[in-house]
C-alpha positions in Angstrom: -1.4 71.3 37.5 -0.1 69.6 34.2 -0.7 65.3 33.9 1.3 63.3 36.1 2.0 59.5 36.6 -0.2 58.3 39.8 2.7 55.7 40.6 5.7 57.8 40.5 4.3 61.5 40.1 6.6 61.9 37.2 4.9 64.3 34.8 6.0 65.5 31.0 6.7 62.1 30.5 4.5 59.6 28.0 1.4 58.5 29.9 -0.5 54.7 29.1 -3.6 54.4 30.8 -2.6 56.9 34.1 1.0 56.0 34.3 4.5 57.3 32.7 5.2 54.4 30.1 8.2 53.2 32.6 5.7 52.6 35.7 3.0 51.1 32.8 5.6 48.6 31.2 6.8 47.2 35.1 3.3 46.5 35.9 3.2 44.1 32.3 3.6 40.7 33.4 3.0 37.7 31.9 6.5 36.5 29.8 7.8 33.5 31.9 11.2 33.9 32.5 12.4 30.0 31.8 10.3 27.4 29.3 11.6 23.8 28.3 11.1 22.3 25.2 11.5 18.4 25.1 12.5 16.9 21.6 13.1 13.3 20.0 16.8 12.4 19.8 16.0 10.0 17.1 13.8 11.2 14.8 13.8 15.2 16.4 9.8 15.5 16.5 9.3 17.5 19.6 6.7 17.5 22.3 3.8 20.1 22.4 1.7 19.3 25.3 1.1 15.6 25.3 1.7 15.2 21.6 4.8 14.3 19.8 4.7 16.5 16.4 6.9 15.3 13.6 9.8 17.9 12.9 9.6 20.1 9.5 12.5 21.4 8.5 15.8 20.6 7.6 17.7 22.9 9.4 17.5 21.4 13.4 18.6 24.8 14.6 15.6 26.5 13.6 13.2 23.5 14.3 14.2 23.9 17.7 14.0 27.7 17.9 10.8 27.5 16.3 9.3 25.6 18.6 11.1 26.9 21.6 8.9 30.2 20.0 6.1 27.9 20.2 6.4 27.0 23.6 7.4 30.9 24.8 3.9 32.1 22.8 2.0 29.6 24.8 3.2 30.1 28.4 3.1 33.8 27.7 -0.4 35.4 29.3 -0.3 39.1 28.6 -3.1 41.8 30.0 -5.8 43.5 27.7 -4.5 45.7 25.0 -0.7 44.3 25.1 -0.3 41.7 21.9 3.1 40.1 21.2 4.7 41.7 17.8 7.7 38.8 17.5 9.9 37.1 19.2 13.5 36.2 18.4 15.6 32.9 18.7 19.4 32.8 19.2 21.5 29.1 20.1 23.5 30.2 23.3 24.5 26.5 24.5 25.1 23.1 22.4 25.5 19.9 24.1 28.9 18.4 22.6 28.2 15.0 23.7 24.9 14.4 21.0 24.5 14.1 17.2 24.8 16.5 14.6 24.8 20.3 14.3 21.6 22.1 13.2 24.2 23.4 10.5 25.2 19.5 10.0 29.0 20.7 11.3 28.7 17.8 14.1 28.5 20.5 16.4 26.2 19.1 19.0 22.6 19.2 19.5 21.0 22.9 20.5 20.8 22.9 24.6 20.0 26.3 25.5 18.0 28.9 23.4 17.8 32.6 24.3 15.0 34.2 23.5 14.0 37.8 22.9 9.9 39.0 22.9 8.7 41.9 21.3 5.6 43.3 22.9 3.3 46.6 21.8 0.6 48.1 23.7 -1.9 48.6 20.9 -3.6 52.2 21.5 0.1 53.5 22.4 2.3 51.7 19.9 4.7 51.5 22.5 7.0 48.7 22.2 9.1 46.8 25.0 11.2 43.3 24.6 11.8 40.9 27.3 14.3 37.8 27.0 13.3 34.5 28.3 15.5 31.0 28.0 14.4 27.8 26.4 16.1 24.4 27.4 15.8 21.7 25.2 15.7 18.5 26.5 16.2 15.2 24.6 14.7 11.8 25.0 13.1 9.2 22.9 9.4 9.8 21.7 7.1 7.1 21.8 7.3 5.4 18.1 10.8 5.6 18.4 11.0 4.1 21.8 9.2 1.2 20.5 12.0 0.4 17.4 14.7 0.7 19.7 12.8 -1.9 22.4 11.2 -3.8 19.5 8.0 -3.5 20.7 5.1 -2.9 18.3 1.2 -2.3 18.7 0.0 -4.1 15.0 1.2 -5.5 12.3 0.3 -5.8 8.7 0.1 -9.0 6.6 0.2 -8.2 2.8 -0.7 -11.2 0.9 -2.1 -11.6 -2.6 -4.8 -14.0 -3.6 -4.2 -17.2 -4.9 -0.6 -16.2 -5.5 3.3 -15.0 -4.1 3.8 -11.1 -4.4 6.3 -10.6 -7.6 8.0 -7.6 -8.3 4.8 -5.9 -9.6 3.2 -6.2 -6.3 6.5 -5.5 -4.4 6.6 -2.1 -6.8 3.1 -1.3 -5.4 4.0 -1.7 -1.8 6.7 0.5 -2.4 4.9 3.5 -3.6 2.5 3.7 -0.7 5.5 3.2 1.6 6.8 6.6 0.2 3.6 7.9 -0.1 3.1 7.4 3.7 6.2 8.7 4.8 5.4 12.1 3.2 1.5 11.6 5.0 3.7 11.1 8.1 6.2 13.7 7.6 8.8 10.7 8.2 7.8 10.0 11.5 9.8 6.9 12.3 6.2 4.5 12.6 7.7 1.5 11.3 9.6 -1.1 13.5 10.2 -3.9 10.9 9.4 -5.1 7.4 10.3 -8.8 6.5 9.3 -10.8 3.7 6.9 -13.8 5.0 5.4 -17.1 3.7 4.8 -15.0 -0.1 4.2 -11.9 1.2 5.3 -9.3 3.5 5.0 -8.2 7.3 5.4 -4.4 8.6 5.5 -4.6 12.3 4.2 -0.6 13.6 4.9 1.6 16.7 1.1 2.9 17.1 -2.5 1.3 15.4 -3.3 4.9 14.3 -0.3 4.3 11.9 -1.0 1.0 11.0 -4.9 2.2 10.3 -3.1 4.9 7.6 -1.0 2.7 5.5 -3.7 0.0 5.6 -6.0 2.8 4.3 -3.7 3.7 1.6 -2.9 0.3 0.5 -6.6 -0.1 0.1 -7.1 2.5 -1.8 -4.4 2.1 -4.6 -4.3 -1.7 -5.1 -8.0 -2.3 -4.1 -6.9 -4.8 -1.4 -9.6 -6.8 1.1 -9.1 -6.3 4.8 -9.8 -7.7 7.5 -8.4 -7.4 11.6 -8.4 -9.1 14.7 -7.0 -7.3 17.9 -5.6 -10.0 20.4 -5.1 -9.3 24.3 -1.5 -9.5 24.9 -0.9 -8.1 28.5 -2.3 -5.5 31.2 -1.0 -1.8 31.2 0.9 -1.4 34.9 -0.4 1.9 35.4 -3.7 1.7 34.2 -5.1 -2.3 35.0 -6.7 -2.1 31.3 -5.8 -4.9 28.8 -3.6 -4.2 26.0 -4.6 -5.2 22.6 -2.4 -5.5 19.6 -4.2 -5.7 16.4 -3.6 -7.4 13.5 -4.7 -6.4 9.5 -4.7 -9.1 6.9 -4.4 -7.4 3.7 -5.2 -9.1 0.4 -4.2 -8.3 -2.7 -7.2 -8.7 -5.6 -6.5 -11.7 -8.3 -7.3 -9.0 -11.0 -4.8 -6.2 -11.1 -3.1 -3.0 -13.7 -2.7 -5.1 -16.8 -5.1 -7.3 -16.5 -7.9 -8.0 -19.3 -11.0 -9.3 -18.0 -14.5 -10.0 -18.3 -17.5 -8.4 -16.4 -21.1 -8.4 -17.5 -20.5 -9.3 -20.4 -17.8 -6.7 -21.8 -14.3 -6.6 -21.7 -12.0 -4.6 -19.7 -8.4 -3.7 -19.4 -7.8 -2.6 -15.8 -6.0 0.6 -15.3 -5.1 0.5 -11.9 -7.3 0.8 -8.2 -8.4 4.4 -6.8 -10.1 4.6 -3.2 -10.6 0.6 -3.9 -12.2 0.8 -6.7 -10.9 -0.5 -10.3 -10.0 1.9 -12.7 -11.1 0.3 -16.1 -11.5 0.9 -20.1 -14.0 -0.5 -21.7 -12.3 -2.1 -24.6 -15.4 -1.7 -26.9 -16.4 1.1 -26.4 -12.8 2.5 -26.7 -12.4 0.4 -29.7 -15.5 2.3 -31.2 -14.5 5.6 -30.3 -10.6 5.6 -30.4 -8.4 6.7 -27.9 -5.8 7.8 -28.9 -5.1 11.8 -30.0 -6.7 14.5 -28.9 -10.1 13.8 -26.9 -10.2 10.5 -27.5 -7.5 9.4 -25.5 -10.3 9.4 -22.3 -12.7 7.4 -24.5 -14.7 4.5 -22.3 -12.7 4.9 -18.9 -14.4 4.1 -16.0 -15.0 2.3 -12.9 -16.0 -0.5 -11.9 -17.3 -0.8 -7.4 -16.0 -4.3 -5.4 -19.0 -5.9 -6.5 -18.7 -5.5 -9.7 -14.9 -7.4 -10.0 -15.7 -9.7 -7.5 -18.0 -11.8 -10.8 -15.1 -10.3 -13.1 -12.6 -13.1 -14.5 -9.9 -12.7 -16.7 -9.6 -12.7 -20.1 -7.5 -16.4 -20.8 -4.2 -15.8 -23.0 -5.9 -18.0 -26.0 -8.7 -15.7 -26.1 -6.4 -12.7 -26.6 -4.7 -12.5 -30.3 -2.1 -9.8 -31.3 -3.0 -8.6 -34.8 -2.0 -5.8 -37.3 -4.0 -4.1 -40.0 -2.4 -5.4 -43.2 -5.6 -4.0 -45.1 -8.5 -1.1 -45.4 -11.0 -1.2 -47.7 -14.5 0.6 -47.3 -16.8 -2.9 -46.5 -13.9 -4.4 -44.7 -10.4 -4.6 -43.5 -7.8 -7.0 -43.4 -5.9 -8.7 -40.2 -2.6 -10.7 -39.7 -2.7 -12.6 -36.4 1.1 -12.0 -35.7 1.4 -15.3 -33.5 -0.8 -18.0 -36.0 0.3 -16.3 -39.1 -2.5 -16.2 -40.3 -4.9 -13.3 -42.5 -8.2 -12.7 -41.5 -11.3 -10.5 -42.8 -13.7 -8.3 -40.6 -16.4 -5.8 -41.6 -14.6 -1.9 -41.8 -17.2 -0.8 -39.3 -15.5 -3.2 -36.1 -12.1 -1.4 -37.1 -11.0 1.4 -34.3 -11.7 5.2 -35.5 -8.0 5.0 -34.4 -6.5 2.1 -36.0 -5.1 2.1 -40.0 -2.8 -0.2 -42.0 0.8 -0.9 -40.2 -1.2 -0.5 -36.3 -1.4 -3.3 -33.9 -4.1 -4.7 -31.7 -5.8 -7.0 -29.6 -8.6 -9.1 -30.8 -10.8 -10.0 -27.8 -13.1 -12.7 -27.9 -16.0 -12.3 -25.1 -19.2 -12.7 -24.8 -19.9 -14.5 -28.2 -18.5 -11.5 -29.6 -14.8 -10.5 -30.4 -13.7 -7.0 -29.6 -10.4 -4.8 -31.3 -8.4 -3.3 -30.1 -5.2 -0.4 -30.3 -2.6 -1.0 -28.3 -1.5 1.5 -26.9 0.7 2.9 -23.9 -1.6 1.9 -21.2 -1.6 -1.7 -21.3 1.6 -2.8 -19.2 
């Protein structure tokens, strides 16, 4: 008696495990029918589980297949040996009444996705496809919900010390603004930014958010902070207090430009990285050179809080523009371009870099005065 299937008897057929591949592929269950996929109508992150992930993508149709795919994959519970090989995504249903077409047509928002699974049984290779439906449902996530009521969870006072923000600073701010939309994949966090007594005030939808630009303005201006969370209701559902926090951001008195003095050396601050100051030594870049090949890295380095909190700036009389009118092998010749004035130094306090025609900065610090080049780093 040949091989036969022990649920229908068929024989000369394809056998999996005892039974004709028909009978083995009707006993495969596991692909749900029906799954819904909920997204943001504002900002079109989409929910997965109880977290709203920002969308990536430009094309909305396939941001909402893809994550109708997603949400198939993850109801999907398949027996031992059966693995999914792909699935497929097709729009069936639009809903006329809402935004913009995934193709940006103005064809309405995808409402209804169809949804074809691949599945193989891996010691057979044989393949079968279900189809399932997605339904998308729209609604407003929870950032986004909070712009629209106006509602925030902290807010973020940038100030500087001792003066206004100026365009510099404002310039700053900007950057980690875009630098925190792409952290944020453009999340819609922010629920207001207004200009307040010198300074400026970002109102956001979560703390976690606030906690991240905070972070990052720390980080690239070398800001102070400091917070205080303040109870301003009870959650209805829950009975626990609700806090919203604020951050008080402060802005160094040193900053990119600036010369200064620490420890008896002077500086020329190149900017802030992860809150510390960026810095060239000015005398030991003077000795060296910097620019040209390797030299152009000559006496950068940097300098901790503790270390800028004794730093002062270097006052504007202290600071002389000159230019190398002379070179001569015991000394060299300066004109101060603002006295009009000539005056002698020994050859061996000229830059490596510097010759007749270049211009400088003459530094007096410490008892000492320090040359020199400017070049494209001082703004």
């Amino acid at each position: 008696m040949g091989r036969f299937c022990v649920q229908c008897g068929a024989e000369d057929r394809r056998f999996i495990h005892g039974l004709c591949e028909g009978c083995y592929w009707k006993s495969v269950e596991g692909t749900p029918r029906e799954v819904g996929v909920v997204f943001c109508r504002a900002c079109f992150s989409h929910l997965r589980g109880k977290r709203w992930v920002a969308r990536r993508g430009r094309d909305l149709d396939e941001v909402v297949i893809d994550a109708a795919r997603e949400e198939l994959l993850r109801q999907t519970e398949l027996p031992e040996g059966v693995e999914v090989a792909g699935i497929r995504g097709e729009v069936l249903e639009r809903n006329p009444n809402r935004g913009e077409g995934g193709d940006g047509s103005g064809g309405g928002l995808p409402a209804r996705i169809a949804l074809t699974i691949t599945l193989r049984e891996r010691e057979s290779g044989t393949i079968r496809e279900e189809r399932s439906e997605a339904y998308v449902d729209y609604r407003l996530c929870q950032p986004c919900g909070c712009v629209v009521r106006g509602r925030y969870d902290a807010m973020v006072q940038i100030r500087a010390e001792g003066r206004i923000l100026d365009a510099k600073d404002n310039g700053l701010v900007g950057k980690v603004f875009d630098d925190f939309y792409r952290e944020t994949s453009g999340r819609q966090e922010v629920v207001e930014v207004k200009e307040h007594e010198g300074g400026i005030d970002v109102k956001f939808a979560s703390l976690n958010a606030a906690r991240l630009f905070v972070k990052m303005l720390q980080e690239a201006t070398g800001a102070s902070v400091s917070d205080s969370p303040k109870i301003v209701g009870t959650d209805k559902r829950t009975g626990a207090r609700v806090y919203r926090t604020t951050y008080a951001v402060r802005f160094p008195r040193l900053r990119e430009g600036d010369i200064i003095e620490a420890e008896g050396r002077a500086y020329l601050i190149l900017g802030y990285h992860r809150g510390n100051a960026v810095v060239r030594d000015l005398e030991e870049a003077g000795r060296l050179g910097t620019v040209g090949g390797t030299g152009r890295g000559r006496g950068r380095k940097t300098l901790p809080p503790h270390a800028m909190a004794s730093a002062e700036k270097v006052a504007a009389e202290r600071v002389r523009r000159v230019r190398v009118e002379a070179k001569a092998e015991t000394f060299a010749t300066l004109l101060d371009l603002t006295g009009k004035y000539f005056l002698d130094i020994p050859s061996e306090r000229l830059p490596l870099d510097m010759d007749v025609g270049d211009t400088g900065l003459l530094i007096s610090v410490g008892g000492r005065e320090v040359l020199y080049r400017e070049d494209g780093e001082r703004r």
